[in-house]
C-alpha positions as CSV (number, residue, x, y, z in Angstrom):
1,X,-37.6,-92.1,121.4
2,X,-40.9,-94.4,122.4
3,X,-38.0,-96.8,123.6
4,X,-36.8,-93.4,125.7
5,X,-39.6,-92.7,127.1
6,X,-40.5,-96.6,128.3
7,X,-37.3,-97.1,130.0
8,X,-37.4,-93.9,132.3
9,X,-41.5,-95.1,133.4
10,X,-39.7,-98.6,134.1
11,X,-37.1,-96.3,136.2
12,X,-40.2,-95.0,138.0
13,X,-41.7,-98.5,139.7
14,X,-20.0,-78.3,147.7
15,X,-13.5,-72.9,150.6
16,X,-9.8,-74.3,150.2
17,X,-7.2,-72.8,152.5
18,X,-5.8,-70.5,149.5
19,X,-9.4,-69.2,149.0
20,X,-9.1,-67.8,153.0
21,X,-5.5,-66.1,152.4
22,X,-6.7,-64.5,149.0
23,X,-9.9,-63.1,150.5
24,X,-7.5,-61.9,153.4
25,X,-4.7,-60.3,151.8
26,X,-4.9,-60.6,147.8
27,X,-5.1,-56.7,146.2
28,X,-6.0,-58.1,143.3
29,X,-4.5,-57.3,139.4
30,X,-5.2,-58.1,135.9
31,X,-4.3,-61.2,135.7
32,X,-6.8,-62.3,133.2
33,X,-5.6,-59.5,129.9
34,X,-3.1,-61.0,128.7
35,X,-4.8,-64.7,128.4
36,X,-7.9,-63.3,127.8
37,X,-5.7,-61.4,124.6
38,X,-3.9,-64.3,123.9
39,X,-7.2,-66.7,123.5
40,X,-8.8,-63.9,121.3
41,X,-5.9,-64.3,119.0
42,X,-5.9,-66.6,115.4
43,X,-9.6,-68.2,116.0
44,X,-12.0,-67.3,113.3
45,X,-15.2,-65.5,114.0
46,X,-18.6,-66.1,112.8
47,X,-21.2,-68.8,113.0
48,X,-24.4,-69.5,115.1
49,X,-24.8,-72.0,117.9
50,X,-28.1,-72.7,119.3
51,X,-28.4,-74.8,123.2
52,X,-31.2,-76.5,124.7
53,X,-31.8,-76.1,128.0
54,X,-35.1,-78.2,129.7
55,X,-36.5,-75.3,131.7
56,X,-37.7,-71.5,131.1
57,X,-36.0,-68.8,133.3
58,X,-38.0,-67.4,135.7
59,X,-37.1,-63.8,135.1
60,X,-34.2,-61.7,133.3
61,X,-34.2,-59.0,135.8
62,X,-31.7,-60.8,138.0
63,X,-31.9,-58.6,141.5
64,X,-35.5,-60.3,141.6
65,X,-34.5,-63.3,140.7
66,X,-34.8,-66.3,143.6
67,X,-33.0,-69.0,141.4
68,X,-30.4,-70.0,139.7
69,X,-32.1,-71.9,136.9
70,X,-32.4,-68.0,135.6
71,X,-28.4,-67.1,135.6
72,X,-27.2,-69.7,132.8
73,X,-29.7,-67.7,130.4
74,X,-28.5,-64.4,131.0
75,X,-25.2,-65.5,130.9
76,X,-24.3,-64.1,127.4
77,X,-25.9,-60.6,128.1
78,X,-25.2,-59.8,131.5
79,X,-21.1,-60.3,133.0
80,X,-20.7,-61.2,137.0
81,X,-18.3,-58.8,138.5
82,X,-16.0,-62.5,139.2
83,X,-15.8,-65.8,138.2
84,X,-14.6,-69.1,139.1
85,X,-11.5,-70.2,138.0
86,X,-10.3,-73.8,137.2
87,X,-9.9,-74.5,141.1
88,X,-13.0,-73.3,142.0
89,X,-11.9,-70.0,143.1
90,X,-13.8,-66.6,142.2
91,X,-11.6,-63.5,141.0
92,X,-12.2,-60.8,138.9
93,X,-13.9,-60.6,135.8
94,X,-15.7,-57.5,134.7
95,X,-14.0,-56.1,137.8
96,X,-10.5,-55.4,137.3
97,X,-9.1,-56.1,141.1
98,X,-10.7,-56.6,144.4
99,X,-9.1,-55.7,147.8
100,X,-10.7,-56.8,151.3
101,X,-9.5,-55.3,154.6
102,X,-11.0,-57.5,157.1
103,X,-9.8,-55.0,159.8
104,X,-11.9,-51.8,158.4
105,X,-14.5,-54.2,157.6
106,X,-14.3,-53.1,153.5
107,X,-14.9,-55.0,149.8
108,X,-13.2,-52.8,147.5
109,X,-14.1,-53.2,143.6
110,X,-12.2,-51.2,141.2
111,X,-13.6,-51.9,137.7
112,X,-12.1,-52.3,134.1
113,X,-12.2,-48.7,132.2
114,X,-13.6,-47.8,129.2
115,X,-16.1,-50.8,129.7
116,X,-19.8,-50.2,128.0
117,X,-23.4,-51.8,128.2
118,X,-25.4,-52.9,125.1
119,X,-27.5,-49.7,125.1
120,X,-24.1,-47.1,125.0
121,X,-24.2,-46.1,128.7
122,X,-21.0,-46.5,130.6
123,X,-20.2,-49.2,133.3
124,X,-19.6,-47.0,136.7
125,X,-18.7,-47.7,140.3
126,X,-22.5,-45.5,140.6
127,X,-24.2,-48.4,138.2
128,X,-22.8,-51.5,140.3
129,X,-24.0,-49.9,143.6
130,X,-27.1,-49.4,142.1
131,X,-27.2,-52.8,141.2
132,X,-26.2,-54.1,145.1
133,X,-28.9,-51.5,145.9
134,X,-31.9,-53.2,143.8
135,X,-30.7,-56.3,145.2
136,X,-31.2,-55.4,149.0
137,X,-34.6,-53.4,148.3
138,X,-35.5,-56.7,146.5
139,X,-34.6,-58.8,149.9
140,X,-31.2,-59.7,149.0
141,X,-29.7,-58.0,151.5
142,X,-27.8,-61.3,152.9
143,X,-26.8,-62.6,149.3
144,X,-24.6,-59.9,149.7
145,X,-23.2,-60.8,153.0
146,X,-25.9,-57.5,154.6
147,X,-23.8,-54.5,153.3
148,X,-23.6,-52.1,155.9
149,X,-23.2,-49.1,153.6
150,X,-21.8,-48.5,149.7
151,X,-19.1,-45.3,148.8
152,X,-18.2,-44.0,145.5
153,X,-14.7,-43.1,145.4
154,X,-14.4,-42.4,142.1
155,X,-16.0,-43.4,138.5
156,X,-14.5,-47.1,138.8
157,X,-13.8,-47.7,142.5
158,X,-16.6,-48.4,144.9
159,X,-16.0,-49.1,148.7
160,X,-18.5,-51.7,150.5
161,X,-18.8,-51.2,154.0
162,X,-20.2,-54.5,156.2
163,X,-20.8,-54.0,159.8
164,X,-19.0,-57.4,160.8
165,X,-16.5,-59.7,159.3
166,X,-17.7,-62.4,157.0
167,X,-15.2,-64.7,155.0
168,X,-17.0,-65.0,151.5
169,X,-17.4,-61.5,150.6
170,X,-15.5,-62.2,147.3
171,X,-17.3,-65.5,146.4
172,X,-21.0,-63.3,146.9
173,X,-20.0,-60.3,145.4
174,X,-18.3,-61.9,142.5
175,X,-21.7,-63.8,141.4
176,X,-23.6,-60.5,141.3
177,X,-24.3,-60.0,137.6
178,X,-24.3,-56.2,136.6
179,X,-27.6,-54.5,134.8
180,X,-27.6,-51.3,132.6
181,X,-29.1,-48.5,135.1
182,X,-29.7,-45.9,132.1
183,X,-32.3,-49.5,130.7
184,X,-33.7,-49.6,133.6
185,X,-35.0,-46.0,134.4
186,X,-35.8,-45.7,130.8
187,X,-37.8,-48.7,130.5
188,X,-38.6,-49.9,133.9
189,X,-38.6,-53.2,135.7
190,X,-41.0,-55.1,133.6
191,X,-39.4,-54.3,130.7
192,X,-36.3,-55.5,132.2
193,X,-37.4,-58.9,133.3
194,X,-37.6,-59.9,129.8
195,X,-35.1,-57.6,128.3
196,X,-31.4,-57.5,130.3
197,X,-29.3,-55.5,129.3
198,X,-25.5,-55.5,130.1
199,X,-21.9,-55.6,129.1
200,X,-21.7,-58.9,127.9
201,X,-20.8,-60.9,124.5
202,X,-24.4,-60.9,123.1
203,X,-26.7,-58.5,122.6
204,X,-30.9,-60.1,123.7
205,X,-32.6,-59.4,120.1
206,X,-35.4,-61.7,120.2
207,X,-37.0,-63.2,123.2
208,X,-39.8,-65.9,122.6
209,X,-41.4,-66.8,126.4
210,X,-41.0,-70.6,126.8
211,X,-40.0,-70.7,123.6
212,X,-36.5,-69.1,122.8
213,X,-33.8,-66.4,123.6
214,X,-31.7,-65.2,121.0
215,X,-28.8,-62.9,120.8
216,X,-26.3,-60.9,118.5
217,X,-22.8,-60.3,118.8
218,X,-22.3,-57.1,120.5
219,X,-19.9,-55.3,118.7
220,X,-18.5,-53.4,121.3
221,X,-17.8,-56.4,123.6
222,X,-14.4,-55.1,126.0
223,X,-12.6,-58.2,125.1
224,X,-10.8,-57.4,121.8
225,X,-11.8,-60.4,119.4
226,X,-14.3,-61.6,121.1
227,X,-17.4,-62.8,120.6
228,X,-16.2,-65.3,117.7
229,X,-19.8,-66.3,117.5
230,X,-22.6,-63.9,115.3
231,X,-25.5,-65.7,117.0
232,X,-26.2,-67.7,120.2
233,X,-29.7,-69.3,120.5
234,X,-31.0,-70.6,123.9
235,X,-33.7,-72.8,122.7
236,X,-36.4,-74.1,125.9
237,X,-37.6,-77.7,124.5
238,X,-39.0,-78.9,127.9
239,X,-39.1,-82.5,126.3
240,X,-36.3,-84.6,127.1
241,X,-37.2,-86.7,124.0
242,X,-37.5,-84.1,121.8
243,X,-34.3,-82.5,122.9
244,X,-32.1,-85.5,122.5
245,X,-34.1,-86.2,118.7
246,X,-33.2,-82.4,117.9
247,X,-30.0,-83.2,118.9
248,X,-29.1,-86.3,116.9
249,X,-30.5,-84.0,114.6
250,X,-28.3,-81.7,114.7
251,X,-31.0,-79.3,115.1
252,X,-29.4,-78.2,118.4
253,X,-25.8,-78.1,119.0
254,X,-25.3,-78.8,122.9
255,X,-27.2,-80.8,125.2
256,X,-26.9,-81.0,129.0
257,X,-29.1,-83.5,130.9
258,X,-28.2,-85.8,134.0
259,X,-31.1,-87.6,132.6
260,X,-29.5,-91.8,133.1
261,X,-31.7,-93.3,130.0
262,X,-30.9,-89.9,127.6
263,X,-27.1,-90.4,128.6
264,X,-27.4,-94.3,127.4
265,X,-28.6,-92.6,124.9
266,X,-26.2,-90.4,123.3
267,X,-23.5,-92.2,124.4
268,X,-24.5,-95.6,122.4
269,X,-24.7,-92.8,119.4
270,X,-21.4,-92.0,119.8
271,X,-21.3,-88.7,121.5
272,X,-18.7,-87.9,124.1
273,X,-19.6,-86.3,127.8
274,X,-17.5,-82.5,128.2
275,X,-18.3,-82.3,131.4
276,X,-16.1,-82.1,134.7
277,X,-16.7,-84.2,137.2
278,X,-16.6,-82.5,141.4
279,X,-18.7,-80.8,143.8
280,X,-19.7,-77.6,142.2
281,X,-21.3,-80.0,139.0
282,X,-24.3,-82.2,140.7
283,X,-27.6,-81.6,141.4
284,X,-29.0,-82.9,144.4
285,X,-33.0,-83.9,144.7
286,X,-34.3,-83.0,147.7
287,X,-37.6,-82.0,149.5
288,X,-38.5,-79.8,151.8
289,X,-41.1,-80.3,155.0
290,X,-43.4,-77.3,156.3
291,X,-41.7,-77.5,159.3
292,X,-42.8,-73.9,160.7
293,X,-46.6,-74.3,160.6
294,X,-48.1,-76.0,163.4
295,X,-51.2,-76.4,161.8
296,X,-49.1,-78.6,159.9
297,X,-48.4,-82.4,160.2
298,X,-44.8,-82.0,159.6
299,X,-44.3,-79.2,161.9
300,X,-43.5,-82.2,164.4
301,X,-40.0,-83.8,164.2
302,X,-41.2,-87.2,165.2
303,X,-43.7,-86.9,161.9
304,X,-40.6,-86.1,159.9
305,X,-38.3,-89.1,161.3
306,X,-41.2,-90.9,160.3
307,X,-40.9,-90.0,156.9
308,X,-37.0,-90.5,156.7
309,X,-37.6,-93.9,157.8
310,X,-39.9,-94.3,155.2
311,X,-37.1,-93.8,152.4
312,X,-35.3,-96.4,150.6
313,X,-32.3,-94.3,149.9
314,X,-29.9,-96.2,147.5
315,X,-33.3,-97.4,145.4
316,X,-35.0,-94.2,145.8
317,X,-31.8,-92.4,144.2
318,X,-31.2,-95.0,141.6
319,X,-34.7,-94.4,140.1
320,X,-34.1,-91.2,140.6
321,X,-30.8,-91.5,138.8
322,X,-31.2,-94.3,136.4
323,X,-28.4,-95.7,138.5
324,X,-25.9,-92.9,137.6
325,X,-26.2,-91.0,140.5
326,X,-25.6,-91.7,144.4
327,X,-27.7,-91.8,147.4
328,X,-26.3,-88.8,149.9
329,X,-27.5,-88.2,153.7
330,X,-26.8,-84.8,153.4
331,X,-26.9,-82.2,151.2
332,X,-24.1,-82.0,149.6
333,X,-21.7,-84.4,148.5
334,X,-17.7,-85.6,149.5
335,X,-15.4,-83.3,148.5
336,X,-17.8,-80.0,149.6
337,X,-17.1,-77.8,152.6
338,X,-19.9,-79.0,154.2
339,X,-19.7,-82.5,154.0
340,X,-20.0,-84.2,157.2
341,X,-18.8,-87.9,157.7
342,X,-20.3,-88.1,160.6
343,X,-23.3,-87.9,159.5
344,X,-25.9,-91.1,159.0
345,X,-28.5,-92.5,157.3
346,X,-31.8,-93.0,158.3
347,X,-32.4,-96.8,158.5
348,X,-35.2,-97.5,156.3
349,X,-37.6,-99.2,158.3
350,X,-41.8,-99.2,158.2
351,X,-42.2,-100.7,161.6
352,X,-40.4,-97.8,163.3
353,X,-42.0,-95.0,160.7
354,X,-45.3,-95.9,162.0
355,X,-44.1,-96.0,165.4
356,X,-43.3,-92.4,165.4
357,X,-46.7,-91.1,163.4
358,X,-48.3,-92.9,166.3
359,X,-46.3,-91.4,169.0
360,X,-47.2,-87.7,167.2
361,X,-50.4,-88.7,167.0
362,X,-51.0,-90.0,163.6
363,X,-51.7,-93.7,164.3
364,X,-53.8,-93.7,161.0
365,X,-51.8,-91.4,159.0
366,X,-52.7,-88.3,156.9
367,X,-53.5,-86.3,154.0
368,X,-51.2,-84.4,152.2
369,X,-50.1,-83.0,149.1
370,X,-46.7,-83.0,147.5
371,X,-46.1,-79.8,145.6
372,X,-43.8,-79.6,142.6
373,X,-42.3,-78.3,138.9
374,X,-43.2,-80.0,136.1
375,X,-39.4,-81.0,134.8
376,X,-38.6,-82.5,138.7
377,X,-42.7,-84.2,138.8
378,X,-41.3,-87.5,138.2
379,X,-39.3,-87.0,141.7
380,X,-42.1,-87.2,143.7
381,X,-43.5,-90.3,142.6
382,X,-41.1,-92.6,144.6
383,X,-41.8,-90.2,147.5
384,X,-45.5,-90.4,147.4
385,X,-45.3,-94.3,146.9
386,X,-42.7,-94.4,150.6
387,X,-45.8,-92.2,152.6
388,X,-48.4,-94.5,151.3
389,X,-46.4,-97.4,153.4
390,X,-47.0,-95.5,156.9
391,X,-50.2,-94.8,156.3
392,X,-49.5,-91.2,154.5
393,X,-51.7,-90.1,151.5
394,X,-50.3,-87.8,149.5
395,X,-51.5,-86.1,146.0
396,X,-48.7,-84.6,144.2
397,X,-49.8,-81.2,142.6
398,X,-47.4,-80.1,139.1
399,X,-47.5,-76.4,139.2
400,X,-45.9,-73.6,137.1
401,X,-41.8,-73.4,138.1
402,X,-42.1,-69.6,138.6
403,X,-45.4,-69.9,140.6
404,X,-44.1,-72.0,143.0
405,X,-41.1,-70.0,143.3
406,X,-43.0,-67.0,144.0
407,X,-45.1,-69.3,146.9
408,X,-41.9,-70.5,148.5
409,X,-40.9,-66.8,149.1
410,X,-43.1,-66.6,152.5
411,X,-46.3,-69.2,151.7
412,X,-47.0,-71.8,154.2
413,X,-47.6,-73.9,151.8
414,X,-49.3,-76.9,153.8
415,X,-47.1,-80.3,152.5
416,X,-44.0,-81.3,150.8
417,X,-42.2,-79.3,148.2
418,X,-39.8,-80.8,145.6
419,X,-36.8,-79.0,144.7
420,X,-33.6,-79.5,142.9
421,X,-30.2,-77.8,143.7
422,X,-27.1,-77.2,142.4
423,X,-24.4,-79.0,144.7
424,X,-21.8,-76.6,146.1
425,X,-18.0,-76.9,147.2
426,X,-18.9,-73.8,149.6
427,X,-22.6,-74.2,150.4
428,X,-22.4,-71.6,152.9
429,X,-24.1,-68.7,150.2
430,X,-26.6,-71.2,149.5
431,X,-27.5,-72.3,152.9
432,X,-27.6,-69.0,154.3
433,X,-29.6,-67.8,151.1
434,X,-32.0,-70.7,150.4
435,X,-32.7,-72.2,154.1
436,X,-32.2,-69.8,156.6
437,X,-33.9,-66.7,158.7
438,X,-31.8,-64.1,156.0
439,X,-32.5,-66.0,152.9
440,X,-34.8,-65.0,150.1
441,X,-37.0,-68.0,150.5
442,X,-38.9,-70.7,152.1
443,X,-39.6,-68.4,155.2
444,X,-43.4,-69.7,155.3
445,X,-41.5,-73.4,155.3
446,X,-39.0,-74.1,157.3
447,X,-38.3,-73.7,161.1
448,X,-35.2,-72.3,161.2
449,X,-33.8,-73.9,164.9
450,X,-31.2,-71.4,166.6
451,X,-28.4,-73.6,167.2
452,X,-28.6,-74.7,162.9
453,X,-28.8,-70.8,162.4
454,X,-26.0,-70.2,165.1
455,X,-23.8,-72.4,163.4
456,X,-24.5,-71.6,159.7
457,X,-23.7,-68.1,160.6
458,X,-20.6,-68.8,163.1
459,X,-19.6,-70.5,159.2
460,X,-19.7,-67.0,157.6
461,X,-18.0,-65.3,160.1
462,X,-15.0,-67.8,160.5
463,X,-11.7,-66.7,160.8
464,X,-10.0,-69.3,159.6
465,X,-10.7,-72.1,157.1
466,X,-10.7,-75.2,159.6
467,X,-13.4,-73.0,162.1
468,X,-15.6,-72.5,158.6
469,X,-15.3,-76.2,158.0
470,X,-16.6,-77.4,161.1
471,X,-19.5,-75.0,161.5
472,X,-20.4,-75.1,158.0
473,X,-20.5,-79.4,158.0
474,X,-22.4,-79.1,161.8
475,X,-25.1,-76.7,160.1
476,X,-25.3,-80.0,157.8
477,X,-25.9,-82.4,160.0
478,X,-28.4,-80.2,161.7
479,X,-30.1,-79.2,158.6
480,X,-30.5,-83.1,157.2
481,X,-30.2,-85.6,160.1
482,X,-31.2,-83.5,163.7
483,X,-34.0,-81.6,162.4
484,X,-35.2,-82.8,159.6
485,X,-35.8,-79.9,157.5
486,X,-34.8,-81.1,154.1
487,X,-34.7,-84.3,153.2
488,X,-32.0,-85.3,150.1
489,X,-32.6,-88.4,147.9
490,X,-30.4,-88.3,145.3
491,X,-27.6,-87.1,143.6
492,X,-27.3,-86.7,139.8
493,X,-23.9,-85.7,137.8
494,X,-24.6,-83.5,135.3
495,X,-23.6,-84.2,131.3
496,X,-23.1,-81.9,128.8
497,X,-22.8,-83.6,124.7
498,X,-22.0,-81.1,121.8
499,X,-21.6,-81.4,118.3
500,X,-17.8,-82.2,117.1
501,X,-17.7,-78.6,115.7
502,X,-18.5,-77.0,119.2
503,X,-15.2,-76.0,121.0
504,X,-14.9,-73.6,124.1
505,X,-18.5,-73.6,125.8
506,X,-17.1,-73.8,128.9
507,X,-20.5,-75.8,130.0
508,X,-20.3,-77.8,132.9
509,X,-16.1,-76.9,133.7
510,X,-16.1,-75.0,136.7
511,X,-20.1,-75.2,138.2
512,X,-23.9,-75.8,136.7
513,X,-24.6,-72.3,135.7
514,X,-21.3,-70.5,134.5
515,X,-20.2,-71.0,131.4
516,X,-18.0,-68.7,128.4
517,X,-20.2,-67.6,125.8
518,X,-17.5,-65.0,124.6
519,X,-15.1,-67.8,124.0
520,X,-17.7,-70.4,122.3
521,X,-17.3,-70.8,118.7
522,X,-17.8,-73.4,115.9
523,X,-15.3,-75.1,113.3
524,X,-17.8,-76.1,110.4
C-alpha cells in the first residue's frame, strides 16, 4: 500500500419526455408488490455485511441535513417516500401511489397501510407532513418545490398544495426520507441526529462517531421476507489505503472509490467493477468563488476569468482523476438535462490571466486562502499551484467536513471553497438547492445574477420537457462560463468492488447515494 500511496503523490505534480407525461397524468398504483413479493421469494436469510464508506455523515436527522454524503448512511433505517427506477425515473416506494393535478396546483401521496417505524408508532399521512414541515422550519422550504400549504385527508392520504406549477414535484418529494415523529418528541432533535429512526430494513443499534454505524434486522420490515441480511455495518475508514488493505482482506465486504490508483488496484487483484456507468453515477470536482462579497477579490468577474484562464483543464482533471475521469466545462456531464454544447472552455492561457488581474486591479496579485474537506484536500493542490502562475497566493486550509458545511450555510467565507458533487441527469433540484437565492447553502458565497436565477427557475416551472431543457442547460452556461460562479475541474466515475459472495447491493445502479439494503444479502 506504500506503492498506493506514491503513485497518487506522483498524480499530484445529470428529465426524459415520459418523466413530463407521468408527472402530468400518472395516478399512480402498486406496481412494485408483486416484484417486490416475487424477489423476497426462495433467497435465504441471514448473514452480516459490513461497507466502507471514506467519509463520516454529517448528521442522521435528515430535515437538517445540507448534504447528501449523509443520505447513503441512513439508507437502511430511514425509506424515501420514492425511488429511482432503472431509467432514472422516481415512483413510489414507501408511498403506495402519487397523483399530481397541475391544474389545482396539488401532490397527492397516498401511503402503503399497515406500515410501522422501528420504535412501534404507525406511519401516517400526519407523520410525513410533519416531516415536510421540519424540513421548511429547517430552510428547506424550496427542496420541496415551496409548498404552499399541507391537508390531511385521511390516515394515509395527504394533499400538498404549491402556489404555482413546478414540473419536478415527484422527483423532490420522492427523495424526502421519512422520520418517526413519536422518536422525535420523545427524544428530541439531538437525540435524533445520531439516532434515526424509521420504517426501514435495519434497525440503528450501535452508532460509533467517525467510527461505525451498525444495524439489526428489523423484524417488522413491510416487505414480507425481507431484510435477508441479520446485520449491516457501515464502517468510516477515512484511509483510502487502509480501506482497499481491509478489503483484500476481506475485512470489509464492498468498496466504492473513484479513486484512479485504488481502481488499478483492485482490479490487477482480480476484482470486478458493479457499477453502472451514466449521468446520475459521477462526481464532479469543483470550486466555488466568493462572488457576493465585495470586500472580496473574487467578487469581480474579470478576477474570476482570470482564474479560469489559469486552469489546465484536461491535466488538471487527469491528476485529479488518475486519468480515469474527464475534463467538463460545465457542471454536469453529456447525457444530463443540463448539458449545454454550446458551451466552451476557457483557453488556458497565463498571458491573458494576468491581463485581467491587472485590468481588476491586481497587477501583483493576491492573498488568499483555499478552504476545504480533508477527503477532497488533495483537489486543491493543482488549484493553488495554477493561482501561483498569475501572481495568486493561496494557503489552502483542511477543515472539519461538517464545519465547513455549517460555514457555507450563509458565511462569507473570504476565498475558494472546494466541493465535490454528485452529477445529475435532472440537476434542476440541485441547482436550485445548492446555488441559488432558495437553496440551503452558499448564500454568504455566491452572487446569484437575475437572469441565471430567472432561467434556473423558468427550468422548474416548464411546461413541457424541451422548454425545461433549454432553460435548465442556459442556467449552465450561465452558472460555469458567463459568470463564473463555480468553476468544474473534473469528472470522476464512481466504482463500486464487492466480495464474490455479495449479491443485490444495489450500489452504484441507478445514482451515488441510493442503494437496496433490504434486498442485499450474502451466499457464503
Amino acid at each position: 500500500m506504500k506503492k498506493l500511496a506514491s503513485l497518487r503523490k506522483i498524480l499530484l505534480s445529470l428529465f426524459v419526455l415520459a418523466v413530463c407525461v407521468a408527472n402530468l397524468f400518472w395516478a399512480g398504483n402498486d406496481r412494485n408488490s408483486a416484484a417486490i413479493v416475487a424477489a423476497a421469494s426462495g433467497k435465504a436469510r441471514g448473514g452480516s455485511l459490513k461497507i466502507a464508506i471514506i467519509a463520516a455523515p454529517f448528521t442522521l436527522y435528515m430535515p437538517k441535513s445540507t448534504s447528501t454524503i449523509n443520505n447513503q448512511a441512513t439508507m437502511p433505517a430511514l425509506e424515501p417516500l420514492g425511488r429511482l427506477n432503472a431509467k432514472g425515473v422516481y415512483e413510489p416506494w414507501l408511498a403506495e401511489s402519487f397523483k399530481i393535478d397541475p391544474e389545482k396546483l396539488t401532490f397527492t401521496i397516498k401511503l402503503r397501510p399497515g406500515v410501522v417505524f422501528h420504535d412501534g408508532s404507525k406511519l401516517t399521512a400526519e407523520v410525513v407532513k410533519w416531516n415536510f414541515e421540519q424540513m421548511i422550519k429547517n430552510g428547506k422550504a424550496s427542496e420541496l418545490c415551496n409548498p404552499k400549504s399541507f391537508e390531511v385527508v385521511n390516515d394515509l392520504t395527504l394533499v400538498i398544495r404549491f402556489s404555482e406549477w413546478a414540473n419536478n414535484w415527484q422527483d423532490v418529494i420522492s427523495e424526502v426520507q421519512i422520520q418517526s415523529k413519536e422518536a422525535y418528541e420523545k427524544r428530541g432533535e439531538e437525540w435524533c441526529a445520531i439516532n434515526p429512526v424509521g420504517t426501514g430494513p435495519f434497525v440503528l443499534k450501535e452508532y460509533v462517531q467517525g467510527s461505525k454505524l451498525i444495524f439489526k434486522r428489523f423484524d417488522k420490515y413491510r416487505i414480507k421476507g425481507q431484510p435477508y441480511l441479520d446485520t449491516l455495518e457501515i464502517d468510516i475508514i477515512t484511509d483510502l489505503n487502509t480501506q482497499i488493505t481491509a478489503f483484500q482482506n476481506k475485512e470489509i465486504d464492498c468498496v466504492m472509490t473513484n479513486d484512479a490508483v485504488a481502481i488499478q488496484s483492485l482490479e490487477r487483484a482480480g476484482f470486478k467493477n458493479t457499477a453502472k456507468k451514466s449521468p446520475n453515477l459521477a462526481d464532479i470536482y469543483y470550486f466555488l468563488f466568493n462572488s457576493k462579497d465585495p470586500d472580496v477579490p473574487f467578487s469581480k468577474l474579470k478576477v474570476r476569468q482570470a482564474v479560469m484562464h489559469s486552469l489546465d483543464y484536461p491535466n488538471i482533471a487527469k491528476v485529479l482523476t488518475g486519468g480515469l475521469g474527464i475534463a467538463t466545462n460545465q457542471f454536469g456531464i453529456k447525457g444530463a438535462y443540463s448539458y449545454n454544447p454550446s458551451v466552451k472552455f476557457y483557453v488556458h492561457n497565463l498571458k491573458k490571466a494576468k491581463a485581467l488581474l491587472k485590468e481588476a486591479g491586481y497587477p501583483n496579485g493576491f492573498d488568499t486562502t483555499i478552504y476545504t474537506r480533508a477527503e477532497i484536500q488533495d483537489s486543491a493542490v493543482p488549484l493553488q499551484a495554477s493561482l501561483k502562475a498569475i501572481g495568486i497566493r493561496a494557503t489552502i486550509k483542511v477543515l472539519d467536513g461538517a464545519l465547513l458545511d455549517k460555514m457555507q450555510v450563509a458565511d462569507s467565507i473570504p476565498g475558494i471553497v472546494m466541493g465535490k458533487g454528485a452529477s445529475q441527469l435532472d440537476f434542476t433540484k440541485n441547482y436550485i438547492r445548492l446555488y441559488s437565492s432558495q437553496g440551503i447553502k452558499n448564500h454568504g458565497l455566491i452572487a446569484y445574477p437575475p437572469d441565471y436565477e430567472k432561467a434556473l427557475f423558468g427550468a422548474r416551472a416548464a411546461k413541457t420537457f424541451d422548454e425545461k431543457k433549454k432553460l435548465l442547460q442556459t442556467a449552465s452556461k450561465k452558472l460555469v462560463e458567463e459568470y463564473a460562479l463555480l468553476v468544474p475541474t473534473g469528472v470522476a466515475f464512481y466504482k463500486c468492488y464487492t466480495q464474490d459472495y455479495v449479491r443485490d447491493l444495489g450500489i452504484y445502479q441507478v445514482s451515488i447515494h441510493a442503494w437496496t439494503p433490504e434486498r442485499a444479502r450474502v451466499t457464503k
